[in-house]
DRENFIDO-313686 format. One record per residue (C-alpha): x, y, z. Coordinates in Angstrom, 3 decimals. Example, Ala and Ser with C-alpha at 12.3 -4.5 7.8 and 13.67 -1.06 7.14 Angstrom:
# DRENFIDO-313686
ATOM       px       py       pz
ATOM   12.300   -4.500    7.800
ATOM   13.670   -1.060    7.140
# end
This chain:
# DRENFIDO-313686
ATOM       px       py       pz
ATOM    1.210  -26.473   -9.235
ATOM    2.975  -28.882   -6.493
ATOM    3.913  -26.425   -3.606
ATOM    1.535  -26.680   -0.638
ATOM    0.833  -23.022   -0.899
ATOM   -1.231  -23.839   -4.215
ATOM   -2.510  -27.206   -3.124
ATOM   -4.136  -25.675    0.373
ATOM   -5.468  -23.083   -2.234
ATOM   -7.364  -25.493   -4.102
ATOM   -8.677  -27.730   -1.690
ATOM  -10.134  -24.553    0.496
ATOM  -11.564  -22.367   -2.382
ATOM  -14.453  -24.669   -3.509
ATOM  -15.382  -24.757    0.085
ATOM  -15.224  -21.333    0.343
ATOM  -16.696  -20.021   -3.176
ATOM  -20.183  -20.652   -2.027
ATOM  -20.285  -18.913    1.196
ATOM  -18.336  -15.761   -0.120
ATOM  -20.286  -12.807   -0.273
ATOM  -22.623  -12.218   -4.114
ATOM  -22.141  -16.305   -4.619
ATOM  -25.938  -16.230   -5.821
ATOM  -24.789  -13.628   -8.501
ATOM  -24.171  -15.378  -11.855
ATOM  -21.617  -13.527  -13.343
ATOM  -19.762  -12.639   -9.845
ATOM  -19.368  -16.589   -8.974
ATOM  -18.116  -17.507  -12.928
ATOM  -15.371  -14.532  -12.505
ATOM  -14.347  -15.486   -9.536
ATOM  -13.594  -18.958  -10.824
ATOM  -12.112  -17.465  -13.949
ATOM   -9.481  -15.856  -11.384
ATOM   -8.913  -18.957   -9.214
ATOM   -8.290  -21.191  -12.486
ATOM   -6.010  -18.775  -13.961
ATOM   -4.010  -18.324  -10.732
ATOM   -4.197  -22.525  -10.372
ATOM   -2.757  -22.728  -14.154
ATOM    0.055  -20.208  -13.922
ATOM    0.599  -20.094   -9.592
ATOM    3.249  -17.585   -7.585
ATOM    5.465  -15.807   -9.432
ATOM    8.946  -16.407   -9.580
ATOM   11.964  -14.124   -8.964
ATOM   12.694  -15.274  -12.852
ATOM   10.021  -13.035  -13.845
ATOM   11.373   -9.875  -13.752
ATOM    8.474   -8.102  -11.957
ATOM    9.664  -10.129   -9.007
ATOM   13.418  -10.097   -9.837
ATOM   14.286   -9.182   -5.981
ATOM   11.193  -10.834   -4.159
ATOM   11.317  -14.518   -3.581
ATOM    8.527  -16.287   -2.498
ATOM    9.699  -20.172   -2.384
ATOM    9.528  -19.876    1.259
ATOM    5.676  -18.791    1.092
ATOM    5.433  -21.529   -1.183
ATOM    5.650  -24.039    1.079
ATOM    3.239  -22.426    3.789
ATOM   -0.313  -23.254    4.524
ATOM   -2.888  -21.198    5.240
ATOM   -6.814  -21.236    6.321
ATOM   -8.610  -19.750    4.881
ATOM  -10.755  -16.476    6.247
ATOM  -10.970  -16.165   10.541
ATOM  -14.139  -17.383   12.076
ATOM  -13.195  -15.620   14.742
ATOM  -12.660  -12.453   14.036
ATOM  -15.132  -10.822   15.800
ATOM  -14.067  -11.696   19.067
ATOM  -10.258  -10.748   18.617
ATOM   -9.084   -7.536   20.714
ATOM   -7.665   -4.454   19.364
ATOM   -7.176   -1.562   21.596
ATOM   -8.699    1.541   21.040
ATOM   -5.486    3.297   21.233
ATOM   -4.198    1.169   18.822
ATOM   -6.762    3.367   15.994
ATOM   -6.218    6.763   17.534
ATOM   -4.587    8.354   14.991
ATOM   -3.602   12.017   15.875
ATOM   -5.943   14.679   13.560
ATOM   -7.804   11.697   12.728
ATOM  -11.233   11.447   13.955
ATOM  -13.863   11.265   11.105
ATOM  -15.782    8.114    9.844
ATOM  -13.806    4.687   10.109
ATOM  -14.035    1.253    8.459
ATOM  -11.706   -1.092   10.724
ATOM  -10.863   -4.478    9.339
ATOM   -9.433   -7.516   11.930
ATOM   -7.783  -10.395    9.817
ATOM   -9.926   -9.093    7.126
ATOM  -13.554   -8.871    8.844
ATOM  -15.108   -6.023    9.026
ATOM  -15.663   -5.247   12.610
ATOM  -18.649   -2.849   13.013
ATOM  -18.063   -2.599   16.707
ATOM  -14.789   -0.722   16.263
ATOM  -15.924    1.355   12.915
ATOM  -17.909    4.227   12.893
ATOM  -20.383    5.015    9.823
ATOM  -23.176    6.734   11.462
ATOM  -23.678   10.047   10.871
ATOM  -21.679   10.084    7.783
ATOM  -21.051   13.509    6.127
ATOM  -23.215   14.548    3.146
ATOM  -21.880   13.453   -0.303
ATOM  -19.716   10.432    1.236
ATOM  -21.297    6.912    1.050
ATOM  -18.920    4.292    3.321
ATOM  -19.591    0.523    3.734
ATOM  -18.385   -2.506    3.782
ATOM  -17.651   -4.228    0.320
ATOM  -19.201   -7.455    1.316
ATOM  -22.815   -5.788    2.345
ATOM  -22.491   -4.388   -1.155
ATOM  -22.295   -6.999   -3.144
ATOM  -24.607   -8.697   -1.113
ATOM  -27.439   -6.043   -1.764
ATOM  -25.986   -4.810   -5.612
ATOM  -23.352   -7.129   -6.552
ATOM  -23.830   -5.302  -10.304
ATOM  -22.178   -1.826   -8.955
ATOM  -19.053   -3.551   -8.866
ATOM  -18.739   -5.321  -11.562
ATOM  -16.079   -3.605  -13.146
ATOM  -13.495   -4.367  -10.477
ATOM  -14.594   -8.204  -10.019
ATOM  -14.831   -8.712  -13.955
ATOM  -11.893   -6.843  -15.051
ATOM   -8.970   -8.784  -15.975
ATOM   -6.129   -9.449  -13.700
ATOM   -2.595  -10.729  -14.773
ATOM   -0.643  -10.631  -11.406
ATOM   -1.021  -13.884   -9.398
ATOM   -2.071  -11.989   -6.146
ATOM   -4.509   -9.587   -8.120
ATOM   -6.024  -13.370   -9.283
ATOM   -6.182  -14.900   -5.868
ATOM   -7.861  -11.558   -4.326
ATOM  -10.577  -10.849   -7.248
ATOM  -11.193  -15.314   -6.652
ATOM  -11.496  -14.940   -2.499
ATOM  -11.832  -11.803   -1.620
ATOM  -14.630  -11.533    1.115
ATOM  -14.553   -7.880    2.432
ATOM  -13.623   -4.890    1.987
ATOM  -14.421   -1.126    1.265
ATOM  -16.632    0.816   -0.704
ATOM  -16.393    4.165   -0.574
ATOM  -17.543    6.896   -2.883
ATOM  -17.651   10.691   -2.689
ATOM  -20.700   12.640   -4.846
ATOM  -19.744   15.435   -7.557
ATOM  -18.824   18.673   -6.102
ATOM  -18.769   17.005   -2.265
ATOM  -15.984   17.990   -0.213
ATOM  -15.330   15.994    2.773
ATOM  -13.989   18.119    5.416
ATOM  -13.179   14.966    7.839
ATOM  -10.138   12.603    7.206
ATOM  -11.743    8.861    6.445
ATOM   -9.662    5.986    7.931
ATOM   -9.684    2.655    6.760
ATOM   -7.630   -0.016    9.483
ATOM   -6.499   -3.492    8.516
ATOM   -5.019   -5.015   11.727
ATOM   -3.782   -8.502   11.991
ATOM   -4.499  -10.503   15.240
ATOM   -3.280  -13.976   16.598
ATOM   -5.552  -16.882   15.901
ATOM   -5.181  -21.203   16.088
ATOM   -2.987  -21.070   12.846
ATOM   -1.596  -18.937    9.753
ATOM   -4.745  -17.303    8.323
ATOM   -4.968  -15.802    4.732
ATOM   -7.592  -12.614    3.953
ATOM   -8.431  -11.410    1.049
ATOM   -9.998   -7.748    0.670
ATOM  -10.581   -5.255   -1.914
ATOM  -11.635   -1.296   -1.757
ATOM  -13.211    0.295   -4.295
ATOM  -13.312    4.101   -4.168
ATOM  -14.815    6.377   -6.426
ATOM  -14.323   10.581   -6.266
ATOM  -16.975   12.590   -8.782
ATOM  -16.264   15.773  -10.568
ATOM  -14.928   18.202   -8.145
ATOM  -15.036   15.854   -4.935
ATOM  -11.797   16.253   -2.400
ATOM  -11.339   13.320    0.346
ATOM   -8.604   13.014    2.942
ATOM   -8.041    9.051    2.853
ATOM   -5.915    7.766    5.916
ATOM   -4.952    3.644    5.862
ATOM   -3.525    2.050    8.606
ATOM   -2.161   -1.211    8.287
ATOM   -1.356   -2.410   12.188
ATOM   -0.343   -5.190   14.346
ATOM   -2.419   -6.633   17.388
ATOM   -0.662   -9.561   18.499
ATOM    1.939  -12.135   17.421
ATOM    0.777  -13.852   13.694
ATOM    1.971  -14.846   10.653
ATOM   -0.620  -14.335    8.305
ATOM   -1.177  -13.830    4.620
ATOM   -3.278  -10.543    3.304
ATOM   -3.968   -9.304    0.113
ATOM   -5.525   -6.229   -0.136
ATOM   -6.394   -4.906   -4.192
ATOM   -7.746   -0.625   -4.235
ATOM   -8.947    0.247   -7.352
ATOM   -9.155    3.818   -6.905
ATOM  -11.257    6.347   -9.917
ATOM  -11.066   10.005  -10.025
ATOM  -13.379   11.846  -12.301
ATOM  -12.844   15.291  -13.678
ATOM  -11.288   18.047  -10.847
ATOM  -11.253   15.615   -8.195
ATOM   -8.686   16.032   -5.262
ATOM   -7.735   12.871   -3.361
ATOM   -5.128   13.205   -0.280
ATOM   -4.563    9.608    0.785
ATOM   -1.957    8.877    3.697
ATOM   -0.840    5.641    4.417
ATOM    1.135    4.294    7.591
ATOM    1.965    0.419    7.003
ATOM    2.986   -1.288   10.605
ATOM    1.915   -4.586   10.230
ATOM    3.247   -7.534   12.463
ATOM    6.709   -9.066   12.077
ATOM    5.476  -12.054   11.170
ATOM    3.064  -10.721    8.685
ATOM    3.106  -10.922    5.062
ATOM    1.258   -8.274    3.091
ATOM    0.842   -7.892   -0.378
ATOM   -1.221   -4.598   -1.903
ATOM   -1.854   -2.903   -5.477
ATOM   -3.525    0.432   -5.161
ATOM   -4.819    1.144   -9.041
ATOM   -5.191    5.170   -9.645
ATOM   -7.236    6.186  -12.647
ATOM   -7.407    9.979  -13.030
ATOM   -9.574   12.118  -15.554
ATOM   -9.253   15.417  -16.732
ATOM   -7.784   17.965  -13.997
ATOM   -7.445   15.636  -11.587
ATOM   -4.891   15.242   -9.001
ATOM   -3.804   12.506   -6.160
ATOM   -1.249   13.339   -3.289
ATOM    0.019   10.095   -1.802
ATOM    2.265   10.052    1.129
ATOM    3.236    6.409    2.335
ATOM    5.574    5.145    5.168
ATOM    6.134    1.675    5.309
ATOM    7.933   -0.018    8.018
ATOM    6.516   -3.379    9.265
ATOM    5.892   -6.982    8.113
ATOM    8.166  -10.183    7.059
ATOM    7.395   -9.566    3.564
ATOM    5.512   -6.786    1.654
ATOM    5.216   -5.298   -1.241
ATOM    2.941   -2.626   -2.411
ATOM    2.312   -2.280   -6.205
ATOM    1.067    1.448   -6.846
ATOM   -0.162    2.133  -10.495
ATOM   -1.119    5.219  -11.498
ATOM   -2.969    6.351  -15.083
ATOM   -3.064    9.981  -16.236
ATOM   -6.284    9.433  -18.458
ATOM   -6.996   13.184  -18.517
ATOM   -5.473   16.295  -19.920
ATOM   -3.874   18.260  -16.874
ATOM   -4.122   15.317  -13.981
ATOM   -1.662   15.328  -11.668
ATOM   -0.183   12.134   -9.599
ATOM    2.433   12.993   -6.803
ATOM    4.052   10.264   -4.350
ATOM    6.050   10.872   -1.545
ATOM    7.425    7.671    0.747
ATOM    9.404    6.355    2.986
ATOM   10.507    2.458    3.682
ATOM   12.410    1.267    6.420
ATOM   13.596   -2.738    6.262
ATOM   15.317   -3.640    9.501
ATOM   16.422   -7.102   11.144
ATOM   15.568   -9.477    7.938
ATOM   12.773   -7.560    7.023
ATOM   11.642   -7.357    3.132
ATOM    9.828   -4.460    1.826
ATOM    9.192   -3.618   -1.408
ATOM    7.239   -0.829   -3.663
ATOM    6.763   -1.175   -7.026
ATOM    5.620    2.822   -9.013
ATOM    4.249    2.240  -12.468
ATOM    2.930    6.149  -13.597
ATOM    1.682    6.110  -16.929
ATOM    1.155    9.654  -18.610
ATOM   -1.682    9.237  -21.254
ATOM   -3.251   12.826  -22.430
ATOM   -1.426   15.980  -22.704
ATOM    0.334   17.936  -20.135
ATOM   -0.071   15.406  -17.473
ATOM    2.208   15.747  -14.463
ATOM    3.928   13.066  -12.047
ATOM    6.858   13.800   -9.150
ATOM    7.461   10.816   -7.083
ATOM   10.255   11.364   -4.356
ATOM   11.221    8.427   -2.170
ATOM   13.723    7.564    0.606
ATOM   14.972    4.296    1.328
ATOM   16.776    3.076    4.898
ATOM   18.179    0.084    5.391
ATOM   19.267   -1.817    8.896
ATOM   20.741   -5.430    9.942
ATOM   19.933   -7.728    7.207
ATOM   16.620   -5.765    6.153
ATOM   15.985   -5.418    2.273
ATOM   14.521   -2.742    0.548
ATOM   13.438   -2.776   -3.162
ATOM   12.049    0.592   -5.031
ATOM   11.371   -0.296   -8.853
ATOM    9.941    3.575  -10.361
ATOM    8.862    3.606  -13.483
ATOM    7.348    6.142  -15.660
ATOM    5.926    6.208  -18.800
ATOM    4.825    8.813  -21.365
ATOM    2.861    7.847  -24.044
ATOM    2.585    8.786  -27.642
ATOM    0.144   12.068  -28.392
ATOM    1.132   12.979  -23.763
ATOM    2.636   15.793  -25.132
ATOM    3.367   18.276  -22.673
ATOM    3.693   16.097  -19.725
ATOM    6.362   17.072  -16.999
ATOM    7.327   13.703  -14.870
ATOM   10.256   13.261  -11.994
ATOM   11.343   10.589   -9.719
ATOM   14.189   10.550   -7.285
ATOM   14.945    7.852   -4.761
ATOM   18.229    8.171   -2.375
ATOM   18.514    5.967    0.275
ATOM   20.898    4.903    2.996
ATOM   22.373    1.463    4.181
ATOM   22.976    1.561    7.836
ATOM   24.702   -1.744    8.013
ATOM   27.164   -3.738    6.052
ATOM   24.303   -6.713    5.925
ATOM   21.949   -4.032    4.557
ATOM   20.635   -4.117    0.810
ATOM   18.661   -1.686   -0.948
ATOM   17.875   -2.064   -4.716
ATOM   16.517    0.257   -6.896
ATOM   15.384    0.679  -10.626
ATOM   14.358    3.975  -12.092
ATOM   12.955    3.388  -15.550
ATOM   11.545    6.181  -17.851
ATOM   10.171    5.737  -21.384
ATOM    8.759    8.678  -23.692
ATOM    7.011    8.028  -26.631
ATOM    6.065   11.841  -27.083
ATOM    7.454   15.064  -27.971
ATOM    7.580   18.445  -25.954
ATOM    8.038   16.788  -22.044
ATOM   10.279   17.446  -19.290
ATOM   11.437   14.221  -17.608
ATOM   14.041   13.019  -14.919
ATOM   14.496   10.103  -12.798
ATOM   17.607    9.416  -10.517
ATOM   18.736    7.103   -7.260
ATOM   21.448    6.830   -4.884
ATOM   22.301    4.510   -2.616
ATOM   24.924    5.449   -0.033
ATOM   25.662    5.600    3.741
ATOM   25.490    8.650    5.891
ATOM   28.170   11.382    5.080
ATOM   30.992   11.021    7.940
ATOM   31.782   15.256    6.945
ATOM   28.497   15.774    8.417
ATOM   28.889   12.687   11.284
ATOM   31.874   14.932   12.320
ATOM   30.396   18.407   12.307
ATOM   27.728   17.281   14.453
ATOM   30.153   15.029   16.862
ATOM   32.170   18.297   16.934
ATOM   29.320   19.963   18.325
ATOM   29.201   17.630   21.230
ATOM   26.652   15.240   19.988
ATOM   27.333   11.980   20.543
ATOM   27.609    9.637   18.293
ATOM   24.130    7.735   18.018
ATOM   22.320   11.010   18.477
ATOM   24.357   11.972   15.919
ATOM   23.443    9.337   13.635
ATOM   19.425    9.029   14.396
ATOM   19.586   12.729   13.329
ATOM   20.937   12.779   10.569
ATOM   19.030    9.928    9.395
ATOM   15.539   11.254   10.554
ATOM   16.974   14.246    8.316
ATOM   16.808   12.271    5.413
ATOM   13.765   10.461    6.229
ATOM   12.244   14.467    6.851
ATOM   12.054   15.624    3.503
ATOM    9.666   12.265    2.124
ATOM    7.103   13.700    4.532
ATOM    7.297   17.351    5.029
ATOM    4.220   18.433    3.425
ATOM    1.971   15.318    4.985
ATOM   -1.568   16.969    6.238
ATOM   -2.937   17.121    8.384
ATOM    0.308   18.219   10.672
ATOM   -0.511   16.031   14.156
ATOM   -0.889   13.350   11.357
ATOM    2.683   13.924    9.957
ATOM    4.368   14.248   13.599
ATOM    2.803   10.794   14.905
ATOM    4.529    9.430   11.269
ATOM    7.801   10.887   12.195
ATOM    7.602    9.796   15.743
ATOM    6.855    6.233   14.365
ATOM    9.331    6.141   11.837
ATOM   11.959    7.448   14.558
ATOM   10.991    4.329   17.194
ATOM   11.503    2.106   14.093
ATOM   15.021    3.166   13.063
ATOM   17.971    1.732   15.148
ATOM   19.256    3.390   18.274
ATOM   22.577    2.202   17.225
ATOM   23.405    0.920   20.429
ATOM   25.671   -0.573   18.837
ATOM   28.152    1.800   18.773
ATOM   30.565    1.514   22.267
ATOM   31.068    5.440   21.826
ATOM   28.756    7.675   24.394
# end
């Protein structure tokens, strides 16, 4: 590759191979180079692939970043800044992705739930996570992370353990001498009957423009519940790329609720695998693109044993020049007989600069389902603009109502309930006031 994204890649990474965390560890260091040569050979993706039809990245192309932050230790992030309402169990905080044991707690951890940092693992058994570091990855960013990834999160939960506490993971970005690029990778694990409350924050502590990649490969073994929440804020400047991997056995069941609303650029690539007969994946998000924002989520649900069961329902809003892409797909195998899958995403374009593009796609390969996918893409209905403005509303309050309205029914059943208000509050300080509008 020629772009000086790719060349600062290569000229940093044998530098930085060695001092990674598990570079003694023969097989770790000869995967990790089996990533970095693959992602040298084939590079970014291009919007010609259609994976990344609607996301360009020849402007990242021709950024450079360093590699890592020295520094991290001594960057600031408030305390308020993690204070999460209903929130206040065992936490693994992350600064331009370091792990920064000064702001985590992990002592006293409740029975059943192991919680550490990914790089102290594979420092003392690099061989527990082999399967993550070995497997084989085909997206460019799930290369580059798997090659340079030097922290992260391991978390498991024991059979039958049910963790009563919400655990938060926080990945904040901070200001530093230049554009910085971390790498970091969680690997959670739920045994037979386990139940976790899983909260991610992705926030902003200063102005940055940084790269992170952050890879969750995510296993649930038979019965296990997982509730994972995630509120994405990062910086403006910030560009943030994610794939959480969901791997479900036999009566399992995820419930995902995601609000993303911050960064130049993301994209967050959620996969999920029914492996089991009777597991159960449901999704609920919102995304918000304002000013010339870019956000994008990618759904890939794969139904693979009988009478499986996915509902994804997602709502898209749109301001200024922001961009919004939703790609849903669903798939149901041959011999996933049984399985019951829907996805719906409706979403609104509050400007005439606004674009929102979206691409349901089902496939079934089996006999006996229920299936349904559908998407909209619209602006707010002027009957209900003039009920409300009859009423005596005026016309922005009007507006931000109806909007949050929309926005509502994404997150309505988002637990624990302080949790769900502070991610309505947030998303209503994110949408536009609409001062816009000379009408009081």
């Amino acid at each position: 590759m020629s772009n000086a994204f790719a060349l600062a890649v290569g000229k940093t990474a044998d530098a930085a191979l060695p001092r990674l965390p598990g570079a003694g560890v023969a097989w770790l260091g000869a995967a990790r180079h089996a990533h970095l040569a693959a992602f040298l050979r084939d590079g970014l993706p291009s919007a010609r692939g259609e994976a990344w039809k609607y996301t360009s990245l020849r402007a990242l192309e021709q950024r450079v970043f360093a590699l890592g932050d020295a520094d991290a230790a001594t960057r600031t992030v408030e305390a308020q800044m993690l204070a999460l309402p209903g929130v206040d169990g065992p936490r693994l905080v992350f600064v331009n992705g370091a792990f920064r044991a000064d702001l985590s707690c992990i002592d006293d951890l409740p029975e059943g739930l192991e919680l550490q940092p990914l790089a102290r693992v594979l420092a003392r058994d690099a061989e527990s996570l082999r399967a993550t570091f070995a497997a084989t990855a085909t997206d460019a960013f799930d290369r580059l992370n798997a090659a340079l990834a030097g922290d992260g999160v391991v978390l498991r939960v024991a059979a039958g353990a049910r963790i009563a506490v919400p655990v938060q993971l926080a990945y904040f970005g901070a200001p530093a001498a230049g554009d910085l690029a971390w790498h970091d990778r969680a690997v959670i694990e739920l045994g037979d009957g386990a139940e976790l409350t899983l909260v991610e924050q992705h926030g902003d502590a200063g102005p940055h423009a940084h790269l992170g990649t952050l890879v969750s490969d995510i296993r649930l073994q038979r019965g296990a519940r997982l509730h994972w929440d995630v509120l994405q804020e990062a910086g403006p400047g910030a560009t943030l790329i994610r794939r959480s991997a969901f791997r479900l056995a036999a009566d399992a069941a995820v419930t995902l609720h995601a609000l993303e609303l911050g960064g130049a650029l993301t994209r967050h690539a959620i996969t999920a695998e029914l492996e089991g007969a009777r597991a159960r994946f449901v999704t609920r998000g919102v995304f918000a693109p304002g000013g010339r924002q870019h956000l994008e989520t990618r759904l890939d649900i794969r139904h693979l044993a009988r009478d499986t069961a996915s509902d994804a329902l997602w709502r898209g809003v749109a301001d200024g020049r922001g961009r919004g892409v939703l790609h849903g797909a669903i798939t149901i195998e041959a011999g996933a007989d049984g399985a019951a899958a829907q996805l719906g995403n409706k979403n609104l374009l509050l400007s005439e600069q606004a674009e929102i593009d979206t691409q349901p796609v089902l496939e079934i390969h089996a006999d006996e389902v229920k299936a349904s996918h559908g998407a909209t893409v619209g602006q707010l209905d002027e009957r209900a603009l003039f009920y409300l403005r009859s009423r005596g509303l005026p016309l922005e309050q009007a507006r931000a109502l109806l909007t949050s309205a929309f926005c509502r029914a994404a997150l309505d059943r988002l637990d624990p309930v302080p949790l769900r208000e502070h991610f309505a509050v947030r998303l209503a300080r994110h949408l536009p006031r609409l001062a816009g509008d000379s009408e009081a």
